[in-house]
N, C-alpha and C positions, 0 to 999 in steps of 0.2 A: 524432427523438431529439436532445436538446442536447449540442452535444459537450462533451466531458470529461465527461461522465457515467459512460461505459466506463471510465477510467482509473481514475476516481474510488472508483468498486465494486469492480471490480481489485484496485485496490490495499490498501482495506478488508478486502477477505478475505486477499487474501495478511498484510498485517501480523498479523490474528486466528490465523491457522492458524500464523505462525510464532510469535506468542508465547505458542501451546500449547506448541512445543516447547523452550523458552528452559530449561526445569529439568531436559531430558533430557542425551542423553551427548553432542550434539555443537550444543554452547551458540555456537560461534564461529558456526557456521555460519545458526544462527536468527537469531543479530546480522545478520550480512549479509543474508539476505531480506527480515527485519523493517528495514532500511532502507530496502531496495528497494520494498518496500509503501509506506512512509512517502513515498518520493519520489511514487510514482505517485500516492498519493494529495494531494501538495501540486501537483504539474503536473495534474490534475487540477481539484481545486478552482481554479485559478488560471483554467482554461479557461474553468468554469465561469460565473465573475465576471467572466473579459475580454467574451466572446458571450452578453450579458445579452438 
């Protein structure tokens, strides 16, 4: 399996499932995850294209 593959998918759902919840009651809080996904998925892709 190519690494950063994992991080990469990871992080693709975590950001989807939290910007399900982005117009519910606790908006700060999907901010935060939804960065956290965003990261994984940029260290990720980055793996990706270093171990070509």
């Amino acid at each position: 399996m190519r690494e950063g593959l994992i991080p990469a998918v990871l992080g693709t759902v975590v950001t989807a499932s939290s910007a399900a919840f982005l117009g519910g009651k606790y908006k700060m809080a999907a901010t935060g995850v939804l960065g956290f996904g965003l990261a994984h998925v940029v260290l990720g892709a980055i793996d990706l294209f270093e171990h070509r």
